[in-house]
N, CA, C and O of each residue as an XYZ file, in Angstrom:
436
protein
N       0.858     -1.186      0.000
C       0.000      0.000      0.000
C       0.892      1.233      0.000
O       1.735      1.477      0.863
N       0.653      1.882     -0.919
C       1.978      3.518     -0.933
C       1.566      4.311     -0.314
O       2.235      5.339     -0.419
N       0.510      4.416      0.522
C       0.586      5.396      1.849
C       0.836      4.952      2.994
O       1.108      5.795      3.849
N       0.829      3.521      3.385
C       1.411      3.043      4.639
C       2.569      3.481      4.667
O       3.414      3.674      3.793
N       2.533      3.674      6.131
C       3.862      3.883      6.985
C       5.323      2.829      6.895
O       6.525      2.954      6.662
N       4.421      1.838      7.212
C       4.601      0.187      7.450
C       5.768      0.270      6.124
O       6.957      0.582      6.056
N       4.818     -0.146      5.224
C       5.057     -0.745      3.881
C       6.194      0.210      3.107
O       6.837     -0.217      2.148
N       6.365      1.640      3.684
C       7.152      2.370      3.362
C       8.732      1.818      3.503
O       9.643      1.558      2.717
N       8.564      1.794      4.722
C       9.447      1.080      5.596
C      10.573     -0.246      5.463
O      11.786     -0.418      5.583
N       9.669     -0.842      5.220
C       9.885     -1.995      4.409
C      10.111     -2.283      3.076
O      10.533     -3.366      2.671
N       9.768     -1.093      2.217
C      10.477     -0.673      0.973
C      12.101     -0.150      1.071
O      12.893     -0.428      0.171
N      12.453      0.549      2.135
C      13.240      1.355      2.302
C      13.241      2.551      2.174
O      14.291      3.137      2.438
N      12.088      3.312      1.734
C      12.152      4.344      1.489
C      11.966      5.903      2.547
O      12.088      7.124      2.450
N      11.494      4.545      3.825
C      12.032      5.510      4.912
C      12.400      4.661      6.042
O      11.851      3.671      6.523
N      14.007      5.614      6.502
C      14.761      4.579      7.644
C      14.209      3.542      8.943
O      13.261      3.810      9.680
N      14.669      2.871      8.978
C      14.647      2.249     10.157
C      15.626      1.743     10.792
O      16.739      1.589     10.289
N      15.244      1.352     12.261
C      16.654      0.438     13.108
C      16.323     -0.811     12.844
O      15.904     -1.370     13.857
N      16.335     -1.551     11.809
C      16.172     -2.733     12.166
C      16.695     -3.925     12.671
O      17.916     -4.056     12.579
N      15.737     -5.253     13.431
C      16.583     -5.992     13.976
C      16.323     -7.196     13.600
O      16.702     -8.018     14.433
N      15.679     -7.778     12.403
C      15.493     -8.470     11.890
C      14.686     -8.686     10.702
O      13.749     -7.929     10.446
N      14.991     -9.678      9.954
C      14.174     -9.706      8.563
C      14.462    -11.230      7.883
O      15.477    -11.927      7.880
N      12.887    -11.467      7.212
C      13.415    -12.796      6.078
C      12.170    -12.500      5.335
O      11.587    -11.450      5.603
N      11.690    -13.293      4.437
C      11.345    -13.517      3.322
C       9.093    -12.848      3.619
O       8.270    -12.376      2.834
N       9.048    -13.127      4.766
C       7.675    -12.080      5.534
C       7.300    -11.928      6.506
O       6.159    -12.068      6.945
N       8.644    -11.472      7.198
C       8.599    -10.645      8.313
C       9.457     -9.249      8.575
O      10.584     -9.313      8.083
N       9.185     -8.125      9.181
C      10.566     -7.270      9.247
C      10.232     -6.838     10.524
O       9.073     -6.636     10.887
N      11.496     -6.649     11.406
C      11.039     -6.210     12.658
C      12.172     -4.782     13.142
O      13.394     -4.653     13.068
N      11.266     -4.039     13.550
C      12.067     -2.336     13.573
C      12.065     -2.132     15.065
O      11.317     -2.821     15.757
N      12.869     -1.214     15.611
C      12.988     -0.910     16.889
C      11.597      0.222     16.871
O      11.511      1.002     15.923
N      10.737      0.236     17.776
C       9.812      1.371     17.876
C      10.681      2.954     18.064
O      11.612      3.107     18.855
N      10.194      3.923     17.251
C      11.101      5.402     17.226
C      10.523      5.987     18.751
O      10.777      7.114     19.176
N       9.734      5.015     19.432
C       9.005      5.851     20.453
C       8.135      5.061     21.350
O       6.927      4.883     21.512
N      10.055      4.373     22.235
C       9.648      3.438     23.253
C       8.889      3.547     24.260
O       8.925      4.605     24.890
N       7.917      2.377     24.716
C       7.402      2.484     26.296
C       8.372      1.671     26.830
O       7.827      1.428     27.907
N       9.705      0.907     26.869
C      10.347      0.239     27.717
C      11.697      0.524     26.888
O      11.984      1.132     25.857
N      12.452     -0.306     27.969
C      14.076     -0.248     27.243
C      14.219     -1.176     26.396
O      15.392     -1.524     26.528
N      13.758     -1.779     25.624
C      13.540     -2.939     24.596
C      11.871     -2.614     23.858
O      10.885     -2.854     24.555
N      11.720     -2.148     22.650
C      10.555     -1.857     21.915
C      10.733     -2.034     20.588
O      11.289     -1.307     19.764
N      10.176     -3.127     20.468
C      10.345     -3.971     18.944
C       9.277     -3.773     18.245
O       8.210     -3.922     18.841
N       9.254     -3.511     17.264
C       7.739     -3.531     15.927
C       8.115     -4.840     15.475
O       9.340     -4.957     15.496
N       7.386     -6.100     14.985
C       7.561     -6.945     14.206
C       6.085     -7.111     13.177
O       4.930     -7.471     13.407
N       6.764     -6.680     12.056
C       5.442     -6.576     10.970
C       5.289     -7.417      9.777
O       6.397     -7.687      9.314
N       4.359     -7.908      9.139
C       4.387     -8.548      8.155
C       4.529     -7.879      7.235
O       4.051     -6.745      7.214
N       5.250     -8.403      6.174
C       5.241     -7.717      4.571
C       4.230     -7.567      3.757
O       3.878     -6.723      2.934
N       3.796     -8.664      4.199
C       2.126     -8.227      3.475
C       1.434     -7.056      4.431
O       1.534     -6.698      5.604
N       0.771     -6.714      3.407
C       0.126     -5.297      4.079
C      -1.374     -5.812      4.593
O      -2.336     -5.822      3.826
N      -1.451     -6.200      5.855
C      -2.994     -6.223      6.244
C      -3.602     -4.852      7.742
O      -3.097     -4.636      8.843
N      -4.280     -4.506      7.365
C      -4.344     -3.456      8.288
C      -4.538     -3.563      9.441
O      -3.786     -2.915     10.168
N      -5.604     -4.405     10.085
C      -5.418     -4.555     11.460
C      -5.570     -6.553     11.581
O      -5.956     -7.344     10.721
N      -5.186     -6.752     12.703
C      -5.640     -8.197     12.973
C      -6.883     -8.363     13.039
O      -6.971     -9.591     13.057
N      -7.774     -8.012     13.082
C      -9.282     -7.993     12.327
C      -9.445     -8.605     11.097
O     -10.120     -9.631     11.014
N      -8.783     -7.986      9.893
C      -8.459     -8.157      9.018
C      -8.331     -9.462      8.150
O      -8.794     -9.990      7.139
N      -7.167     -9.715      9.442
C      -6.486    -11.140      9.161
C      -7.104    -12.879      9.443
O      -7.090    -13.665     10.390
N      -7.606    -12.886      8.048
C      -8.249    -14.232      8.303
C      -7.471    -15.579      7.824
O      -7.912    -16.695      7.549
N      -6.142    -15.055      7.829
C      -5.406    -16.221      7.687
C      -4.486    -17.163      8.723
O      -3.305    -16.920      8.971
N      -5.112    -18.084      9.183
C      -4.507    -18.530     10.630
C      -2.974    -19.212     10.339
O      -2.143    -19.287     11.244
N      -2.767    -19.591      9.265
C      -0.990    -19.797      9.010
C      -0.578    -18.325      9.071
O      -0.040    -18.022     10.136
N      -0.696    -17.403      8.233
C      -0.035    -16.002      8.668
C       0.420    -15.773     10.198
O       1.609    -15.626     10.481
N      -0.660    -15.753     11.217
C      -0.799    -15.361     12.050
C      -0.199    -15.808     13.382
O       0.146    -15.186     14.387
N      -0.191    -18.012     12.805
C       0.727    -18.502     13.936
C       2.444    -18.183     13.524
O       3.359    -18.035     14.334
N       2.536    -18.133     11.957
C       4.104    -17.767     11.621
C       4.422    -16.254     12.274
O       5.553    -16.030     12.704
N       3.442    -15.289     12.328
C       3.668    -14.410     13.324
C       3.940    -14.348     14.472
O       4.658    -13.459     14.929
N       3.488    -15.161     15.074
C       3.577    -15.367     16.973
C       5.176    -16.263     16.632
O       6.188    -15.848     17.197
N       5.238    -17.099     15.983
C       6.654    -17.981     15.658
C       8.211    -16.791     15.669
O       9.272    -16.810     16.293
N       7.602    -15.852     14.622
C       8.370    -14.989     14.534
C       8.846    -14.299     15.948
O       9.936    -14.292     16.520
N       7.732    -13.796     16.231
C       7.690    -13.005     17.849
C       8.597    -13.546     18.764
O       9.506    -12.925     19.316
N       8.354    -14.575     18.885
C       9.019    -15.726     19.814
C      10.547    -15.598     19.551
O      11.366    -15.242     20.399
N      10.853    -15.974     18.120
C      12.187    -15.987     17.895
C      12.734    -14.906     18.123
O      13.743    -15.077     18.807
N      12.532    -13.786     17.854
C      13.104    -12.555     17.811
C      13.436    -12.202     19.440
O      14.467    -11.800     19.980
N      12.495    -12.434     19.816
C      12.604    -12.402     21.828
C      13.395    -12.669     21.725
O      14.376    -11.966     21.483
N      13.345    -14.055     21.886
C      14.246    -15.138     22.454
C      15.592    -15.232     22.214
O      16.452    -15.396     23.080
N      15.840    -15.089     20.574
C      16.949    -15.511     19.889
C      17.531    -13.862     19.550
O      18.523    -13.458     20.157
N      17.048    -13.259     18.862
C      17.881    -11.802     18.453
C      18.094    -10.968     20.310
O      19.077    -10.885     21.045
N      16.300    -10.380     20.502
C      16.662     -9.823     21.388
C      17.312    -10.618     22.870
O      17.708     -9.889     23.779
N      17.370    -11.878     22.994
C      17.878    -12.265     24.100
C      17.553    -11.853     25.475
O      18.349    -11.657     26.394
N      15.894    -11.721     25.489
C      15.125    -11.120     26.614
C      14.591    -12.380     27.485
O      13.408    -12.706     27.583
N      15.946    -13.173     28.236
C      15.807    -14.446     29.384
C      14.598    -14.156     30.293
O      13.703    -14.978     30.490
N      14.657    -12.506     31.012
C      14.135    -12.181     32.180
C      12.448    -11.912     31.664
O      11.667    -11.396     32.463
N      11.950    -12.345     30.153
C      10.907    -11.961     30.063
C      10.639    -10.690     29.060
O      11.461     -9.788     28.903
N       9.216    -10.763     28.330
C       8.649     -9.967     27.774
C       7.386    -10.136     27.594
O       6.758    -11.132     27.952
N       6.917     -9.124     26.999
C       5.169     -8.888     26.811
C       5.304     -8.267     25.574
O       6.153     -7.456     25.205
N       4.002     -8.931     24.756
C       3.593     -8.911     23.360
C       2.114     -8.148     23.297
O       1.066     -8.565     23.791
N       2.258     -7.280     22.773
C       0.832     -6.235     22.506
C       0.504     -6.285     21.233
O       1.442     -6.254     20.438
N      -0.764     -6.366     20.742
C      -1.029     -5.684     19.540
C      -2.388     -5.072     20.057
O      -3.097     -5.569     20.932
N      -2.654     -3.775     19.283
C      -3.535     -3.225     19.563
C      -3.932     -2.874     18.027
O      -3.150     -2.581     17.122
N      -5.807     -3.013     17.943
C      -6.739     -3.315     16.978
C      -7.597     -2.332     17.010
O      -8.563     -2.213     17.764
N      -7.151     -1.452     15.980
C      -8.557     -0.255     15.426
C      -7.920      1.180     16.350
O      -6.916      1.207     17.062
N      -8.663      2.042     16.118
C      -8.463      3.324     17.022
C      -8.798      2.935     18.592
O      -8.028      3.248     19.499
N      -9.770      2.369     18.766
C     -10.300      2.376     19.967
C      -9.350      1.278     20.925
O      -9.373      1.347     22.154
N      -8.407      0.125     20.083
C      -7.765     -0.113     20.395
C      -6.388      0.520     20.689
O      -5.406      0.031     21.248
N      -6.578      1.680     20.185
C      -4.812      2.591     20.350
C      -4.004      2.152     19.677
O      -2.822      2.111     20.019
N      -4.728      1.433     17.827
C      -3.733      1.321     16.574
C      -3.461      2.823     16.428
O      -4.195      3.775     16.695
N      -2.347      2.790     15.986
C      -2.077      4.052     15.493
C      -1.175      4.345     13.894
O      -1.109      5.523     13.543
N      -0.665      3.522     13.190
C      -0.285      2.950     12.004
C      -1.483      1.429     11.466
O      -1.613      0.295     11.927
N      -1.906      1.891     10.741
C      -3.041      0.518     10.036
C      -2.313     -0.011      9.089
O      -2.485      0.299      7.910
N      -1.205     -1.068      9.570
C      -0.391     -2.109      9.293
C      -0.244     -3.140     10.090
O       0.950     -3.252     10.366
N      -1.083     -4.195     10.749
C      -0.743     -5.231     11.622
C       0.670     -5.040     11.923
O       1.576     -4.772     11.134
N       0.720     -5.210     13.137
C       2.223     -4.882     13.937
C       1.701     -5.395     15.735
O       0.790     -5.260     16.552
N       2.959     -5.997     15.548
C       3.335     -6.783     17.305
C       3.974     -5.934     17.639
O       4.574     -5.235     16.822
N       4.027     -5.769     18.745
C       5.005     -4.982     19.951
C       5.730     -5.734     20.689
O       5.126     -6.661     21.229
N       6.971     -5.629     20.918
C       7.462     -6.428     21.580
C       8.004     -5.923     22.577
O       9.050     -5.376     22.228
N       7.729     -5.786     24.147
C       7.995     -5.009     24.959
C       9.203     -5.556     26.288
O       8.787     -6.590     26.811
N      10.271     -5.171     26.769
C      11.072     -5.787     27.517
C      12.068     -4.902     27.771
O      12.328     -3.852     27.183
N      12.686     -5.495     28.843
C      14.034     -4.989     29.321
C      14.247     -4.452     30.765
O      15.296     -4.212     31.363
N      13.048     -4.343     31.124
C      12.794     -4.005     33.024
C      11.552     -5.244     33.125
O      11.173     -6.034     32.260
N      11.115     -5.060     34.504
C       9.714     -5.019     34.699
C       8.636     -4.431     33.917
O       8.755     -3.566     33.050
N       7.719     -4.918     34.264
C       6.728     -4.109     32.659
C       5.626     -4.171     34.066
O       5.333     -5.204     34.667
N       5.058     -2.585     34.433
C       3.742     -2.855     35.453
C       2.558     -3.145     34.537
O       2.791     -2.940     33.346
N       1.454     -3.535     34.815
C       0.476     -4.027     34.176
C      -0.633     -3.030     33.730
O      -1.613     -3.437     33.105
């Protein structure tokens, strides 16, 4: 989509930190952490919210992804928390399906 943010992104056509990538996934540091560890992990395909998404292979290779990236890139032993938030009322704020990947202290609830 050429007005997503997302998809921009993932073109290259505007920077990111990224900390991982393969063939449909890319995952960016958030420009505008709530913790000391704030990961975006997004699909390449452009679906706008998890609403959206009625494909349940997409969605577990997503959580697969999530997992790895924790675990294996970011190396977060002591724990993390995974957000996605759905629609405005959910506090989407880019309409590009996107995980959060949150870590690096305590996280209060």
């Amino acid at each position: 989509m050429s007005d997503c943010l997302f998809c921009k992104i993932i073109e290259g056509n505007i920077p990111s930190d990224k900390v991982y990538e393969d063939d449909d996934v890319y995952a960016f540091k958030d420009i505008h952490p709530k913790a000391p560890v704030h990961v975006l992990v997004i699909p390449k395909l452009h679906i706008a919210t998890l609403s959206d998404c009625d494909d349940p292979a997409l969605l577990g290779m997503l959580m697969d992804r999530v997992r790895m990236i924790a675990d294996d890139v970011l190396t977060l032993e002591a724990g993390y928390r995974v957000v996605i938030n759905v629609r405005e009322g959910g506090g989407q704020e880019v309409f590009h399906l996107h995980i959060h990947i949150l870590g690096g202290k305590k996280l209060p609830f």
